[in-house]
N, C-alpha and C positions, 0 to 999 in steps of 0.2 A: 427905688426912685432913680430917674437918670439924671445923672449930674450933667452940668453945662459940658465938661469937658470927653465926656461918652457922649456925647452930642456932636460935638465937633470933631471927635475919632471917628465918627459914622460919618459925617459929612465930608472930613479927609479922604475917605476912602473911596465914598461914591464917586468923587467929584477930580480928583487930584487920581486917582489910583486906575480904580474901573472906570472912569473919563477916559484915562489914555491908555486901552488897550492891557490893561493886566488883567490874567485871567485866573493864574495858577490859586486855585480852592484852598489851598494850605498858607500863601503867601496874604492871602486876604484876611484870612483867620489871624493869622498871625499881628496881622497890620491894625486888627479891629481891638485886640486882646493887648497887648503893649500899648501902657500908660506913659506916651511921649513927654507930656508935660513931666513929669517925674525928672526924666533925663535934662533936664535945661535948667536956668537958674530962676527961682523963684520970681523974679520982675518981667523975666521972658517967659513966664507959662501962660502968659493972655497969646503968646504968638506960637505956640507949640504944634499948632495943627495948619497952621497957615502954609503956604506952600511954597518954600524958603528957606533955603537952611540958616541956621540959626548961631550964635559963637556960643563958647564953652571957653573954660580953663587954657591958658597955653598959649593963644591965639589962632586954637584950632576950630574947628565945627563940628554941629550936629548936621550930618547932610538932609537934605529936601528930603520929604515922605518918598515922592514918587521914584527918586534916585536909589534911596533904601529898598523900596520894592522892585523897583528893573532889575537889580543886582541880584537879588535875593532871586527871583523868578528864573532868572537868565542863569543860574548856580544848578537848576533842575534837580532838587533836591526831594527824593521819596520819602526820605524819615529815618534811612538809616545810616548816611553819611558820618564822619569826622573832616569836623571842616575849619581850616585855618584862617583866621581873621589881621592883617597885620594894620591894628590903629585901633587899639581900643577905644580911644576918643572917650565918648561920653557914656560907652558901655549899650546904646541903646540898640544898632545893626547887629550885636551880640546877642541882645536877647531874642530880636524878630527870629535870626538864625537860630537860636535855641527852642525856638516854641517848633519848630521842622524838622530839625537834623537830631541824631542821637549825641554830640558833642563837640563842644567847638570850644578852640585851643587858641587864645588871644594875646596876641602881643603888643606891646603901648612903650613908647620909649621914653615919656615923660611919667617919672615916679608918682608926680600929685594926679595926674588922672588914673591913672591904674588903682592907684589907693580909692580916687570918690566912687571910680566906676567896680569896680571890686565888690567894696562895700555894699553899692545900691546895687548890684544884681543878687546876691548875695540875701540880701533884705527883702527883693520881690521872691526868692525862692529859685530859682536858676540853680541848683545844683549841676547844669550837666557845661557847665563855663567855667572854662581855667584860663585864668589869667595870668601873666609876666610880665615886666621890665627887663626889652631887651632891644636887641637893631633887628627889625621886623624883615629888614631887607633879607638877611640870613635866616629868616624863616623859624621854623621850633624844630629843629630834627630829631629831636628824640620822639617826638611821636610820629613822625612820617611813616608811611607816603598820607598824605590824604585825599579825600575823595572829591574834594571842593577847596578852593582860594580865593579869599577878598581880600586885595588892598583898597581900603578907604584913603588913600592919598595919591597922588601924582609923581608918576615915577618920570626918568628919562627914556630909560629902556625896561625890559623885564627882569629882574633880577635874576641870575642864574640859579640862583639855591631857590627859589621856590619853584622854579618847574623844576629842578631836579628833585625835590620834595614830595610831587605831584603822583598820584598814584596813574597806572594805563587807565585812561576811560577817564581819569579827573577832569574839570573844568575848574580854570584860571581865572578873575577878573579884575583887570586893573587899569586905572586911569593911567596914559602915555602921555607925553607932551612937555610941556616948557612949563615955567612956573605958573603963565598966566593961563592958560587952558589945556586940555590935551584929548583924546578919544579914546573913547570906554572900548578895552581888546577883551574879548573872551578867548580862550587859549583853551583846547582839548588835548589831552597828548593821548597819542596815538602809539600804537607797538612801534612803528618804524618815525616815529617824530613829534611832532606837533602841528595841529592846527589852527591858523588864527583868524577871527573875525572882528568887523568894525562895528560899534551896536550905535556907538552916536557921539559928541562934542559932548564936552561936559567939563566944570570946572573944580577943581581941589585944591586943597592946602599940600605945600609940596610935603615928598616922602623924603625924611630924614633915614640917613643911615650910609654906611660901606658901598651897599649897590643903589644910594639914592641920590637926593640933593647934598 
């Protein structure tokens, strides 16, 4: 039997997702199979599929579906990546990445979401998600290089330790800008450097840390 909320993950998706141009077959699968409402607080799971992000814990966010999926798309992930997440947040951009990549290596700098988000991946069956308490700005080096980088927050600039982290061929993505908005860069590096592009405006909760706010 479909529930109300398999219902409105289906209508999320058509509407919100493949409305604006998402294509990638793995990214939609994903998008359809991840139980959003789950990740939000139980008085906010009537607004879980709405198209909006949403608060959590901390006074951070769960971002918009469609922002989750651009990023995730725009990361061109085949299935066999290791890919760095820095803002665990509410654990949910961890799991859409875990149902594509073969592992993703998460970092949360506030101890009580890393504990809720931990736990509920943990409970939905995510084994291939490792999570930390740590300054995401410095990235995880003990497992570097890897193959793929999302920061879920707004930086000033790029942090140096994560594209030094980034494996040749990797893709970067992170929000730049001031506190009140900045523009989503996709960052490839290359044998001889890096390359960077502008995907579009967009707004985040700032990134805390050494290379952040």
């Amino acid at each position: 039997m479909t529930t109300d909320f398999e219902r409105a993950r289906e209508k999320m998706v058509k509407e919100q997702i493949i409305g604006r141009g998402i294509h990638d077959r793995k990214v939609l699968a994903a998008m359809r199979k991840v139980p959003r409402h789950l990740f939000v607080a139980e008085e906010l799971q009537g607004l879980s599929y709405a198209d909006r992000p949403l608060p959590i814990d901390m006074q951070q966010t769960i971002s918009q579906p469609y922002m989750v999926a651009l990023m995730t798309e725009a990361l061109e992930l085949s299935g066999d990546e290791k890919v760095l997440e820095i803002g665990t947040g509410s654990g949910y951009q961890a799991a859409v990445l875990a149902e594509i990549c073969k592992i993703v290596y998460s970092v949360e700098s506030f101890p009580g979401l890393h504990e809720k988000a931990s736990a509920l991946l943990r409970g939905l069956g995510y084994k291939n998600v490792v999570t930390t308490v740590a300054d995401g700005t410095r990235g995880w080096p003990q497992h570097q290089p890897y193959d793929a980088i999302i920061v879920t927050a707004g930086a000033p600039d790029i942090p140096t330790p994560l594209l030094d982290q980034l494996a040749e061929g990797g893709r970067l993505l992170i929000p730049v800008g001031n506190h009140v908005s900045q523009q989503l860069k996709k960052v490839i590096r290359l044998a001889d450097g890096f390359s960077e592009e502008m995907l579009l405006g967009c707004q985040f909760v700032p990134l805390r840390g050494e290379h952040g706010w």
